[in-house]
Gaussian input, Z-matrix of N, CA and C with variables (Angstrom, degrees):
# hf/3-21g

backbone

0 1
 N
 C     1     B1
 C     2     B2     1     A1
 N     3     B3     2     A2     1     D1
 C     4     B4     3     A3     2     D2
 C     5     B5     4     A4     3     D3
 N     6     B6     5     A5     4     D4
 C     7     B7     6     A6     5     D5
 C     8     B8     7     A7     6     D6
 N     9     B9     8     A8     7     D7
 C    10    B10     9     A9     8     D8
 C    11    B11    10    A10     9     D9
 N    12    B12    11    A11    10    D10
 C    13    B13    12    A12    11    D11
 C    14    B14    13    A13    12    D12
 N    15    B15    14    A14    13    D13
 C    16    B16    15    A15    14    D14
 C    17    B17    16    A16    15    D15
 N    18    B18    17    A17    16    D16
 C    19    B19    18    A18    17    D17
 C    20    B20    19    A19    18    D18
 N    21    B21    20    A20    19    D19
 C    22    B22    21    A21    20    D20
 C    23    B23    22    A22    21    D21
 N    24    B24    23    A23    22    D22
 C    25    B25    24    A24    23    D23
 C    26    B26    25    A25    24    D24
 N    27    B27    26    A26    25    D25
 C    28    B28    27    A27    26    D26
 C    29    B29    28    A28    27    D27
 N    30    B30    29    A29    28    D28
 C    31    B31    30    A30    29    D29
 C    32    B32    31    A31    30    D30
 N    33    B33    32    A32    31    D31
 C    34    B34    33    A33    32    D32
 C    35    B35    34    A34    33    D33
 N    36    B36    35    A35    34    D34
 C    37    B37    36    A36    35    D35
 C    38    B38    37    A37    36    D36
 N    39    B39    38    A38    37    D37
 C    40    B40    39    A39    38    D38
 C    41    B41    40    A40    39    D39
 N    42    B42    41    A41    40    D40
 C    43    B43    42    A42    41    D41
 C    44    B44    43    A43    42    D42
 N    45    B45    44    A44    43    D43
 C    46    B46    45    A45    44    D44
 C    47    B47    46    A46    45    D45
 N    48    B48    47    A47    46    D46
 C    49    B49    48    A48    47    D47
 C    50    B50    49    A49    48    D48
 N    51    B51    50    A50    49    D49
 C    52    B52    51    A51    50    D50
 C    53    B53    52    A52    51    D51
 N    54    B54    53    A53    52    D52
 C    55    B55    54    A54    53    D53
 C    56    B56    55    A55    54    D54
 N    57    B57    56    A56    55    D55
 C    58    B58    57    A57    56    D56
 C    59    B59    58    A58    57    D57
 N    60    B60    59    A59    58    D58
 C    61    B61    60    A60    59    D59
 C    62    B62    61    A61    60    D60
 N    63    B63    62    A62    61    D61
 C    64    B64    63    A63    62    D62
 C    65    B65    64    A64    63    D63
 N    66    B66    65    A65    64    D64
 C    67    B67    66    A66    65    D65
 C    68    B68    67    A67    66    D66
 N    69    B69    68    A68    67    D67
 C    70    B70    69    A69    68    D68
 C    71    B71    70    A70    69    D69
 N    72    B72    71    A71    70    D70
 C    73    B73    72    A72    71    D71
 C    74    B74    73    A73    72    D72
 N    75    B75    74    A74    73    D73
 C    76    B76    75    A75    74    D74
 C    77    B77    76    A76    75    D75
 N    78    B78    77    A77    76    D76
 C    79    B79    78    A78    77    D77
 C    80    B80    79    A79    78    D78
 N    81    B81    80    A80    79    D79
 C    82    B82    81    A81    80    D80
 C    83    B83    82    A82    81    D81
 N    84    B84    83    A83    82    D82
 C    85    B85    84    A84    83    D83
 C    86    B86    85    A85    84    D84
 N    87    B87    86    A86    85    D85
 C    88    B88    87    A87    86    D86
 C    89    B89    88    A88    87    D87
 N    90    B90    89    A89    88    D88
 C    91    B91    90    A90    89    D89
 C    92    B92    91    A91    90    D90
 N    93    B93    92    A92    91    D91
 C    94    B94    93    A93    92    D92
 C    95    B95    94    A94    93    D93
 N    96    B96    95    A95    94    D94
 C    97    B97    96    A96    95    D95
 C    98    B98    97    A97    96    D96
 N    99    B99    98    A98    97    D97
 C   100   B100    99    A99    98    D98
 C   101   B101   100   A100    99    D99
 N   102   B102   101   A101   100   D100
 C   103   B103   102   A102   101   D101
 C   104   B104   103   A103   102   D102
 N   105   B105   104   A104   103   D103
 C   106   B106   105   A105   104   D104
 C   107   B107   106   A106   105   D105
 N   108   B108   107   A107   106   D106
 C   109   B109   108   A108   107   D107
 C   110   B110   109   A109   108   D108
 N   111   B111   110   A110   109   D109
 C   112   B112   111   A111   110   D110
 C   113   B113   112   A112   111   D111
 N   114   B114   113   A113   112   D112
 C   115   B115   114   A114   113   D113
 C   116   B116   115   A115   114   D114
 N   117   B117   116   A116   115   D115
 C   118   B118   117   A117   116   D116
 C   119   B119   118   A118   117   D117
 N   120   B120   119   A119   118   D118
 C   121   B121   120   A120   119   D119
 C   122   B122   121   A121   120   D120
 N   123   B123   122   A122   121   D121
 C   124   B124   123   A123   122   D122
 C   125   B125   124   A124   123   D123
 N   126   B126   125   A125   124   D124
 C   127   B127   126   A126   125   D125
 C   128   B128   127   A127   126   D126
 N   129   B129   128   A128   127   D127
 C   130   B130   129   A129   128   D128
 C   131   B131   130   A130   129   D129
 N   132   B132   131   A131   130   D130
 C   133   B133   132   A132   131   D131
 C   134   B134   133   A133   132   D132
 N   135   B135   134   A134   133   D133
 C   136   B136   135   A135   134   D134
 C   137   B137   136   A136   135   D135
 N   138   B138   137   A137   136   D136
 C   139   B139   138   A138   137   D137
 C   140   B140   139   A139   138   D138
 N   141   B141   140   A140   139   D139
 C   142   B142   141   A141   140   D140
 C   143   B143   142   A142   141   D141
 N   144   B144   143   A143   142   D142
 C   145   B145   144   A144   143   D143
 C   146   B146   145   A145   144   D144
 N   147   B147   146   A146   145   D145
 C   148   B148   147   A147   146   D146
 C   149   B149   148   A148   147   D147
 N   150   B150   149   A149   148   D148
 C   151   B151   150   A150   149   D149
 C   152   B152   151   A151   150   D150
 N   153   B153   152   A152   151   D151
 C   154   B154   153   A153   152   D152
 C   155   B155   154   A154   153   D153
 N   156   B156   155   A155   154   D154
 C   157   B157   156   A156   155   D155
 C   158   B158   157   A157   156   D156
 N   159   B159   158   A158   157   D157
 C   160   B160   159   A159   158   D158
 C   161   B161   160   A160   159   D159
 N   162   B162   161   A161   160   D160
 C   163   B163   162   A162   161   D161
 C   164   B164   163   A163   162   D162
 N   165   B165   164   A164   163   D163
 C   166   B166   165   A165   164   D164
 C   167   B167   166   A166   165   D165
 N   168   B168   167   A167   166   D166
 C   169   B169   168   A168   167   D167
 C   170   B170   169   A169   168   D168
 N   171   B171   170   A170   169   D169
 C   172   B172   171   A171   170   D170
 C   173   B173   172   A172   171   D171
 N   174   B174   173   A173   172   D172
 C   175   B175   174   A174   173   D173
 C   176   B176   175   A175   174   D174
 N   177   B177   176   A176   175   D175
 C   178   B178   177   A177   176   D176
 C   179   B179   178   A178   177   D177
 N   180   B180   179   A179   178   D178
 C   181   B181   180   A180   179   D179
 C   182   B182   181   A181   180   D180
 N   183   B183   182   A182   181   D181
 C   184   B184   183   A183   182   D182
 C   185   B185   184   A184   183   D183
 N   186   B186   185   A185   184   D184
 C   187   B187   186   A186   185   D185
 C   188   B188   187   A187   186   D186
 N   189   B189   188   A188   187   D187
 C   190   B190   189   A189   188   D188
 C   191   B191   190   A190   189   D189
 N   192   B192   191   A191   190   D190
 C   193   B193   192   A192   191   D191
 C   194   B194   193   A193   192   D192
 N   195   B195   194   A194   193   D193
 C   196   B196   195   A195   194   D194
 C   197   B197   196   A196   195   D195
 N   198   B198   197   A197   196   D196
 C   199   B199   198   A198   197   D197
 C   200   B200   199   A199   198   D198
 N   201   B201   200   A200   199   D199
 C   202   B202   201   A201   200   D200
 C   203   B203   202   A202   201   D201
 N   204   B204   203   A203   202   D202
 C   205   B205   204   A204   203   D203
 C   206   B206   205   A205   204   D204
 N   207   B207   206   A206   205   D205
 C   208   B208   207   A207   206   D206
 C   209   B209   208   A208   207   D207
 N   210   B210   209   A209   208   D208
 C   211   B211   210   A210   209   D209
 C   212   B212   211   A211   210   D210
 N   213   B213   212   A212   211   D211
 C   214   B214   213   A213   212   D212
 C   215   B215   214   A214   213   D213
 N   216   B216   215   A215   214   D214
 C   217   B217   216   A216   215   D215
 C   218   B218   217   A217   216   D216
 N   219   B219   218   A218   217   D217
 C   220   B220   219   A219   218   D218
 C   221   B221   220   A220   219   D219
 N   222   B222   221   A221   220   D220
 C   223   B223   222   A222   221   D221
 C   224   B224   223   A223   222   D222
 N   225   B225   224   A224   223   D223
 C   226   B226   225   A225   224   D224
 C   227   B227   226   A226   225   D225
 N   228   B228   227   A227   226   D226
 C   229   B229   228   A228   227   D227
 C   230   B230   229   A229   228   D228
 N   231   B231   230   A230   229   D229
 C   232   B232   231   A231   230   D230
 C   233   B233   232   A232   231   D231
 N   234   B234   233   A233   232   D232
 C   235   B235   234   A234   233   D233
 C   236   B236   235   A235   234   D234
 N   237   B237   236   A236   235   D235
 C   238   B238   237   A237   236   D236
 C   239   B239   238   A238   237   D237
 N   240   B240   239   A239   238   D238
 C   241   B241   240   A240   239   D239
 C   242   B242   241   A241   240   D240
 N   243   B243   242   A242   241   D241
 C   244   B244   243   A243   242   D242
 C   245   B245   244   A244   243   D243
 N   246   B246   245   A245   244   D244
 C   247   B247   246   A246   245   D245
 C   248   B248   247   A247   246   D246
 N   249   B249   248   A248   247   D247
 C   250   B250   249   A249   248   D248
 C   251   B251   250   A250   249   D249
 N   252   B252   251   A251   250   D250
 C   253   B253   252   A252   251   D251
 C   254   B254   253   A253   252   D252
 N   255   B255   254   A254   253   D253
 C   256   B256   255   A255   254   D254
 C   257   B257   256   A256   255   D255
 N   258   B258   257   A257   256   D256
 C   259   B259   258   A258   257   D257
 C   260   B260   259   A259   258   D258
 N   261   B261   260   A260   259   D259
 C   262   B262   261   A261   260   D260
 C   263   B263   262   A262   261   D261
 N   264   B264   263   A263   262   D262
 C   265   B265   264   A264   263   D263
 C   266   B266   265   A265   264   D264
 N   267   B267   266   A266   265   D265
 C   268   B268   267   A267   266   D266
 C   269   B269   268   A268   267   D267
 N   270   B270   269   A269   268   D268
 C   271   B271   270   A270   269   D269
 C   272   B272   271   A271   270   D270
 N   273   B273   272   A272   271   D271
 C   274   B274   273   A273   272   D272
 C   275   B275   274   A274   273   D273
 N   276   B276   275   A275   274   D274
 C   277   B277   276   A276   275   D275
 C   278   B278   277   A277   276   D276
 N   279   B279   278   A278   277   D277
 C   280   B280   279   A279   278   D278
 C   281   B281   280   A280   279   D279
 N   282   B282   281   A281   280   D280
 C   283   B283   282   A282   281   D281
 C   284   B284   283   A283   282   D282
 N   285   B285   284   A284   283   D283
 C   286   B286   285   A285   284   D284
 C   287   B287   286   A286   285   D285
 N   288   B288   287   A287   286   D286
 C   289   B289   288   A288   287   D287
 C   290   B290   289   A289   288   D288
 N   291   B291   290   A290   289   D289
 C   292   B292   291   A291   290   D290
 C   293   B293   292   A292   291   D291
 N   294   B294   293   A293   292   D292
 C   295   B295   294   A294   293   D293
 C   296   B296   295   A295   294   D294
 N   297   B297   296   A296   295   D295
 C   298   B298   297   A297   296   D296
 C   299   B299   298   A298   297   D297

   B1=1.4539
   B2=1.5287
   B3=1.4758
   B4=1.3777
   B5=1.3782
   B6=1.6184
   B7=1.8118
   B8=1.1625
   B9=1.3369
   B10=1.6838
   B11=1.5456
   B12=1.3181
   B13=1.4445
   B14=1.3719
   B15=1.4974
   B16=1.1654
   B17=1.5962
   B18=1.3976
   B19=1.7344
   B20=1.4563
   B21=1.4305
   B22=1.2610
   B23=2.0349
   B24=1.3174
   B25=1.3244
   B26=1.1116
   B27=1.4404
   B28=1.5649
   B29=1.3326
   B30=1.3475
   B31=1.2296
   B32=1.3195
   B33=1.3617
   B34=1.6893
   B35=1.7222
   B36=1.0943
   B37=1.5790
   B38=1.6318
   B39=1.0104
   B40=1.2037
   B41=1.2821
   B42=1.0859
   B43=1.5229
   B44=1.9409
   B45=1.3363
   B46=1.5535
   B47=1.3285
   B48=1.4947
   B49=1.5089
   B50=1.6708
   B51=1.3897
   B52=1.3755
   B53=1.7265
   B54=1.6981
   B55=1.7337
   B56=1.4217
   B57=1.2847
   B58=1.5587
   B59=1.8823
   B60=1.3787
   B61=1.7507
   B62=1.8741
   B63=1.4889
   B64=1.5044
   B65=1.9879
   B66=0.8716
   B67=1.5282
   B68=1.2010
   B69=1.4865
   B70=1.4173
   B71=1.7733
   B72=1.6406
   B73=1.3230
   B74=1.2450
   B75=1.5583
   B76=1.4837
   B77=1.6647
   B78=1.2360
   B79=1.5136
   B80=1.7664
   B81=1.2566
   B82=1.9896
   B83=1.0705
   B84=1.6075
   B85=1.9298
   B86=1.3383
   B87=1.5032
   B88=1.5818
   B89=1.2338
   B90=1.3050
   B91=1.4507
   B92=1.1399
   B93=1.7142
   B94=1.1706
   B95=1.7906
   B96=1.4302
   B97=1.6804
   B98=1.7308
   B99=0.9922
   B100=1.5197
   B101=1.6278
   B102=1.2596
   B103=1.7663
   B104=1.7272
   B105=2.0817
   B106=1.6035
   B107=1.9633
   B108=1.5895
   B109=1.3391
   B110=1.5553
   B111=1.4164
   B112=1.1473
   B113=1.3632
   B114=1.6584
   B115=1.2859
   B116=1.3572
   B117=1.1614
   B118=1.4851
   B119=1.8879
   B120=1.6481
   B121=1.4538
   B122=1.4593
   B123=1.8604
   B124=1.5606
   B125=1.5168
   B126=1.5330
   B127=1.4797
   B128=1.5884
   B129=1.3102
   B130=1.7120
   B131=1.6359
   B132=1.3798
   B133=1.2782
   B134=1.4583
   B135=1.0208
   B136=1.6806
   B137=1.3148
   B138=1.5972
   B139=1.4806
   B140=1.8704
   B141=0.6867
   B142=2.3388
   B143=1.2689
   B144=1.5166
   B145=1.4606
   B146=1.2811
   B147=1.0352
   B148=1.5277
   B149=1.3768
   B150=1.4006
   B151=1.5706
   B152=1.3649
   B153=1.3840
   B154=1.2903
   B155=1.4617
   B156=1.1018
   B157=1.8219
   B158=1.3698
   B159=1.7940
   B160=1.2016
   B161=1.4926
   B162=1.1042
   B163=1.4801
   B164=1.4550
   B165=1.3783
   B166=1.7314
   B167=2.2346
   B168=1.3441
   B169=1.6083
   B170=2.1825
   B171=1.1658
   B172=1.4267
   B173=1.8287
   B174=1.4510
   B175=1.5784
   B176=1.7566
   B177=1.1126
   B178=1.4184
   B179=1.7190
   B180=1.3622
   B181=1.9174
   B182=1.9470
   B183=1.3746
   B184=1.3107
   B185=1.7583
   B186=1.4305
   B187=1.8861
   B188=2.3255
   B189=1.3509
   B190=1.7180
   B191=1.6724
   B192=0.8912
   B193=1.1866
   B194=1.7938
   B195=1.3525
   B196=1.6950
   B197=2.0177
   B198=1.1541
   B199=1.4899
   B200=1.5983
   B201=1.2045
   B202=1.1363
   B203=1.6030
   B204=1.2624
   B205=1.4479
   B206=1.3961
   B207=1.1050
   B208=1.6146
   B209=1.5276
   B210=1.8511
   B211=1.1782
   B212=1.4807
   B213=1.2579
   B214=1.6630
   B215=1.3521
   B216=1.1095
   B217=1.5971
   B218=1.5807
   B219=0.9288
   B220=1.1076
   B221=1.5466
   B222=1.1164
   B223=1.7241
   B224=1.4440
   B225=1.6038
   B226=2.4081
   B227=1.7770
   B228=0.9212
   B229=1.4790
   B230=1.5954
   B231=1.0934
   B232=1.9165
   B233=1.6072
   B234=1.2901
   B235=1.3739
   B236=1.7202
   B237=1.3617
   B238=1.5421
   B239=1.7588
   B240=1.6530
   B241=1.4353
   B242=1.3161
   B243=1.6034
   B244=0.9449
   B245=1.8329
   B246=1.6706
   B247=1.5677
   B248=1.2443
   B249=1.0131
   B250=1.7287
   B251=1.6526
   B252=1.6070
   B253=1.6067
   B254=1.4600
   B255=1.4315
   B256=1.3844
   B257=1.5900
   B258=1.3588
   B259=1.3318
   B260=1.6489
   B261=1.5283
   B262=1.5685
   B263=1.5429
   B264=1.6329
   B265=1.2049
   B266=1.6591
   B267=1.1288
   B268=1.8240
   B269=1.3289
   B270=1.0707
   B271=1.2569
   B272=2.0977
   B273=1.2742
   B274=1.5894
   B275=1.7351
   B276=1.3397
   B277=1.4906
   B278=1.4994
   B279=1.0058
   B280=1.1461
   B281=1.6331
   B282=1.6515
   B283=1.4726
   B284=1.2558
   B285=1.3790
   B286=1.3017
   B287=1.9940
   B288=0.7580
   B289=2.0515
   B290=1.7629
   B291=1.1824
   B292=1.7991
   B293=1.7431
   B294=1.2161
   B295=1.6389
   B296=1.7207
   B297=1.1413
   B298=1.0677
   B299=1.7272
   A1=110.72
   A2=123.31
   A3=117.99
   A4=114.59
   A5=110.50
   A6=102.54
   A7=111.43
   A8=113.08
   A9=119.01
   A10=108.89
   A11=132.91
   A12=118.68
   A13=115.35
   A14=117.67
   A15=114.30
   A16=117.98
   A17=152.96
   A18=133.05
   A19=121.39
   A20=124.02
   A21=110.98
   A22=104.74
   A23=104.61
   A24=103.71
   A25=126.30
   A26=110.53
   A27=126.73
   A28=113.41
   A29=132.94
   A30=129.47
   A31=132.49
   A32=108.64
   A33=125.19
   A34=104.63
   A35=117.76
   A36=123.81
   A37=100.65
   A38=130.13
   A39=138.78
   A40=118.70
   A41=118.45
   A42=120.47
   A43=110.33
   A44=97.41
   A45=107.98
   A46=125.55
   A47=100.05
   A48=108.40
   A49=143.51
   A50=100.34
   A51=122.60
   A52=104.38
   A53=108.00
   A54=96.38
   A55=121.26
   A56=125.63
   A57=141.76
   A58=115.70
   A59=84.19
   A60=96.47
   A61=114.07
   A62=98.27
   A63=80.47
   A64=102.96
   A65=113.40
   A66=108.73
   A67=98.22
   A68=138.38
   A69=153.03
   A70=86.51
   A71=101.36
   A72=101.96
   A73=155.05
   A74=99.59
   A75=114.88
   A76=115.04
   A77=120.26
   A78=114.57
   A79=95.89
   A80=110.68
   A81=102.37
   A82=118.90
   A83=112.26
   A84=113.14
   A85=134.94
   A86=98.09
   A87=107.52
   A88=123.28
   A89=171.09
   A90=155.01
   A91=117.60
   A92=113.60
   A93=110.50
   A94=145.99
   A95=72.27
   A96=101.62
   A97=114.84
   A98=119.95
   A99=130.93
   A100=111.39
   A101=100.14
   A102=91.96
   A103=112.10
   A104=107.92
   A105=88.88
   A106=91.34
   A107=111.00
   A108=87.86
   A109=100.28
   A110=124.87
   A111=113.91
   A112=125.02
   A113=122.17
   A114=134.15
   A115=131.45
   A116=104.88
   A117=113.36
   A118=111.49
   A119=111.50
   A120=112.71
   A121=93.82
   A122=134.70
   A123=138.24
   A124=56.44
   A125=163.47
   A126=119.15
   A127=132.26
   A128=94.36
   A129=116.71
   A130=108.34
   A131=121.30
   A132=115.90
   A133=104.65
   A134=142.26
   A135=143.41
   A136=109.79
   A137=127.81
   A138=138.13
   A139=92.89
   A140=89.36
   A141=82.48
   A142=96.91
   A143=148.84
   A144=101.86
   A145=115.62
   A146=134.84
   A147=146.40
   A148=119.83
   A149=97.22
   A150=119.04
   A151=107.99
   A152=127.99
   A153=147.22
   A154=90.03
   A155=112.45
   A156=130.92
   A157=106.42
   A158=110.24
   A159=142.81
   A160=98.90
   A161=126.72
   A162=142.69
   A163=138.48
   A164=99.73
   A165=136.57
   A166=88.26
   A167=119.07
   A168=104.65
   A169=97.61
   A170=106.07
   A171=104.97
   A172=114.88
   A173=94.15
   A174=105.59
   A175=89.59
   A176=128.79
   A177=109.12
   A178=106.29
   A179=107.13
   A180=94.02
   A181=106.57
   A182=99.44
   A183=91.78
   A184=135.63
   A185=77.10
   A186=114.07
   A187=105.28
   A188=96.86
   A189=107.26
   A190=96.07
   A191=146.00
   A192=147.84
   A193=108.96
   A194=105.67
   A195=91.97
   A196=103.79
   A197=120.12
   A198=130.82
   A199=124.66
   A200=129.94
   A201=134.14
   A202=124.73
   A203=112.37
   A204=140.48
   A205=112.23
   A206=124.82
   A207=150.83
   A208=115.87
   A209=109.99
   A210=112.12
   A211=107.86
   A212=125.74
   A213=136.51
   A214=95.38
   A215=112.35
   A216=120.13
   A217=115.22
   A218=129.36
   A219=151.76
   A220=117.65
   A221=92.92
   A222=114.99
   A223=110.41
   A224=101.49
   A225=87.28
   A226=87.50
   A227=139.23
   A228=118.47
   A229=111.55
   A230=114.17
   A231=120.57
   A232=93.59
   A233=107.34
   A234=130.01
   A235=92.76
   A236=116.03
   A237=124.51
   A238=104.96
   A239=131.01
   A240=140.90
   A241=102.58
   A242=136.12
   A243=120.19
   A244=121.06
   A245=93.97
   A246=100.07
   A247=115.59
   A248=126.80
   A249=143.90
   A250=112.89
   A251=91.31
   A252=92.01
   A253=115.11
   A254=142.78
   A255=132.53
   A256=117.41
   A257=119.32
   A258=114.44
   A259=108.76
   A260=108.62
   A261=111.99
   A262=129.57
   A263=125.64
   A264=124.71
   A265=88.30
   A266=93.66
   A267=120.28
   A268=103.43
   A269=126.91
   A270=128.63
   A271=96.81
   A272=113.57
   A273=121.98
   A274=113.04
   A275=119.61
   A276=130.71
   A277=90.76
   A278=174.70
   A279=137.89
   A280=94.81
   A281=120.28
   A282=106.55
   A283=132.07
   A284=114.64
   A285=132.79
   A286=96.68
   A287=120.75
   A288=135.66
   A289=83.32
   A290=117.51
   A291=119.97
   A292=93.68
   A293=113.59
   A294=124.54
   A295=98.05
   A296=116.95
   A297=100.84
   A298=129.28
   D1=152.18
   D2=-174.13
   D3=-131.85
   D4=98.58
   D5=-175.76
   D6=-61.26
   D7=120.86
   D8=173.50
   D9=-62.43
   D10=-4.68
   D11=165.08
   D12=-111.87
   D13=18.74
   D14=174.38
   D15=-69.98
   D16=111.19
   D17=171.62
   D18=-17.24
   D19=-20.41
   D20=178.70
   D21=-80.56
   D22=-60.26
   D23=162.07
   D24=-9.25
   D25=-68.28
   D26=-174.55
   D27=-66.12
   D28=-42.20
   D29=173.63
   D30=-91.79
   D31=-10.94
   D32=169.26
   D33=-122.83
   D34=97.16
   D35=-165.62
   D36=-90.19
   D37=132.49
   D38=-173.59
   D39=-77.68
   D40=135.47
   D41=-155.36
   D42=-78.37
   D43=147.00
   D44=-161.79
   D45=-36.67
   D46=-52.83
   D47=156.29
   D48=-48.94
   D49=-39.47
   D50=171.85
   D51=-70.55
   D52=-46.61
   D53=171.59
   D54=-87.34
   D55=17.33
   D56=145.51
   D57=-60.89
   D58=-68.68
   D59=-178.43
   D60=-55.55
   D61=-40.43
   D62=-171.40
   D63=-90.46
   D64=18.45
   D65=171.39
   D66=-103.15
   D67=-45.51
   D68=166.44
   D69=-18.42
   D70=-87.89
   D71=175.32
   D72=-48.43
   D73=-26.67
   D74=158.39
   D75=-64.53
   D76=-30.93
   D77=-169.09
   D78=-96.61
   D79=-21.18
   D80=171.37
   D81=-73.90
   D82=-21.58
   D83=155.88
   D84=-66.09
   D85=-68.78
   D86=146.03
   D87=-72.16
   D88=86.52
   D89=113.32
   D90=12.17
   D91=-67.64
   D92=-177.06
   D93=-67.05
   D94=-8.06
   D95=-179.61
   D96=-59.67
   D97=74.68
   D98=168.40
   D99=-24.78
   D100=-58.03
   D101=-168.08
   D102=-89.84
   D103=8.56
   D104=168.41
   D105=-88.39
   D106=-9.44
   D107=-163.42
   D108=-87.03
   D109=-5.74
   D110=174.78
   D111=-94.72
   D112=0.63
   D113=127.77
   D114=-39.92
   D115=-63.78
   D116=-179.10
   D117=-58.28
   D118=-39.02
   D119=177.82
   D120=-46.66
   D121=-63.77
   D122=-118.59
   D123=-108.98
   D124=-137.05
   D125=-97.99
   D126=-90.41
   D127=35.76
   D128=158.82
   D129=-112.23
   D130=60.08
   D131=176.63
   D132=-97.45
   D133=-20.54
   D134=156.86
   D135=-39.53
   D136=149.03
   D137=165.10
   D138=-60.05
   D139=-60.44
   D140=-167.05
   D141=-69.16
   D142=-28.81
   D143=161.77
   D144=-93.85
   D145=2.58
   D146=144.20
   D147=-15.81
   D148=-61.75
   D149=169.52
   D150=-59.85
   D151=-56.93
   D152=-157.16
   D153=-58.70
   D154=-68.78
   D155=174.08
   D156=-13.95
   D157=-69.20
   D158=-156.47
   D159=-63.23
   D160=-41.77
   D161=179.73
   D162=-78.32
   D163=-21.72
   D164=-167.31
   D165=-110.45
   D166=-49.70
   D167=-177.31
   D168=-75.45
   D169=-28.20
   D170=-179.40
   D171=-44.39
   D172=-58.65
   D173=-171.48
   D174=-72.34
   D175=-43.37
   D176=-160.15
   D177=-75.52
   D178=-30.79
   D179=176.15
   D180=-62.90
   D181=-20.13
   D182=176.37
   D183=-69.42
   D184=-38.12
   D185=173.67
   D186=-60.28
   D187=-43.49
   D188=-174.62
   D189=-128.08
   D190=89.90
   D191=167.64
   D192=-87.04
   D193=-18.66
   D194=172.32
   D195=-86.14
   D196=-19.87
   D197=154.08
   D198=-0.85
   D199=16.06
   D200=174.53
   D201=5.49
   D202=-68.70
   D203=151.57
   D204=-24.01
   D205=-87.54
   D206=177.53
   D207=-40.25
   D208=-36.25
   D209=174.11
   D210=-91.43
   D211=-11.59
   D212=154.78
   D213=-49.87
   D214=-101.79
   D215=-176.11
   D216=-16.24
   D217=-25.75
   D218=-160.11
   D219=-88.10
   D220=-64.10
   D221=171.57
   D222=-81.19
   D223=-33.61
   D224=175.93
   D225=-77.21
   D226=-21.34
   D227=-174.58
   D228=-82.30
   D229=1.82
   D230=-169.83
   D231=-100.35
   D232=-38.13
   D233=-143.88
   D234=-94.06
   D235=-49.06
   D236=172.95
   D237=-54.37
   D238=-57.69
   D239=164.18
   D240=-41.43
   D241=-60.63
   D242=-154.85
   D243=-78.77
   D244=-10.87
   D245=172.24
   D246=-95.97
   D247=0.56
   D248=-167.51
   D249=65.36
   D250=33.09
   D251=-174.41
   D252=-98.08
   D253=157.66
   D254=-170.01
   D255=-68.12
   D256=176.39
   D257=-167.69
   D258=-82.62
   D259=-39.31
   D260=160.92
   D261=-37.49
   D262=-45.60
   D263=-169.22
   D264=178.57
   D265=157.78
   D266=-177.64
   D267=-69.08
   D268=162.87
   D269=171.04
   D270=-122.10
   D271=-173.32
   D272=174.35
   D273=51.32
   D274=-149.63
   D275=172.61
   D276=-74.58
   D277=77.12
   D278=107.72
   D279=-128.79
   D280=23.85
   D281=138.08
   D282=-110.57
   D283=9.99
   D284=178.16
   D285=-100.58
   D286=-27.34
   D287=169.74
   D288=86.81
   D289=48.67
   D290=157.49
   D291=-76.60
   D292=164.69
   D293=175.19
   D294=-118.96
   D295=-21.87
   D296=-173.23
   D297=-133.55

């Protein structure tokens, strides 16, 4: 396990992939855990792990389908692609929830 406030953390940052996988895993324990899934969105900011993302919340709404949370996460990330907005937060009226 790796405390993110430990000095080694901070000065040897773990490589992108490696902080993909263990949020992957942190949010397949917890599901409901909002802020591993909003970890896991900010280090999938690339189009290919984007996908990866897209593919990895697929099997897991499948895995917890009573998951409330998870299928949130799920849908602002469909919903972020489908506006051309980033995976972190919306950009334009539809991050302020204007309609028009």
């Amino acid at each position: 396990p790796v405390c993110p406030s430990s000095r080694y953390g901070v000065s040897h940052p773990l490589p992108p992939g490696r902080t993909r996988r263990l949020f992957e895993q942190a949010v397949a324990t917890f599901p409901a855990n909002s802020l591993f899934l909003g970890f896991l969105a900010a280090a999938c900011a690339s189009t290919h792990s984007r996908f990866r993302l897209r593919i990895f919340l697929a099997s897991a709404c499948r895995q917890a389908p009573a998951c409330v949370p998870l299928w949130m996460g799920f849908v602002w990330l469909e919903l972020g692609a489908q506006l051309g907005g980033e995976i972190v937060g919306l950009k334009g009226p539809a991050a302020r929830g204007c309609t028009g």
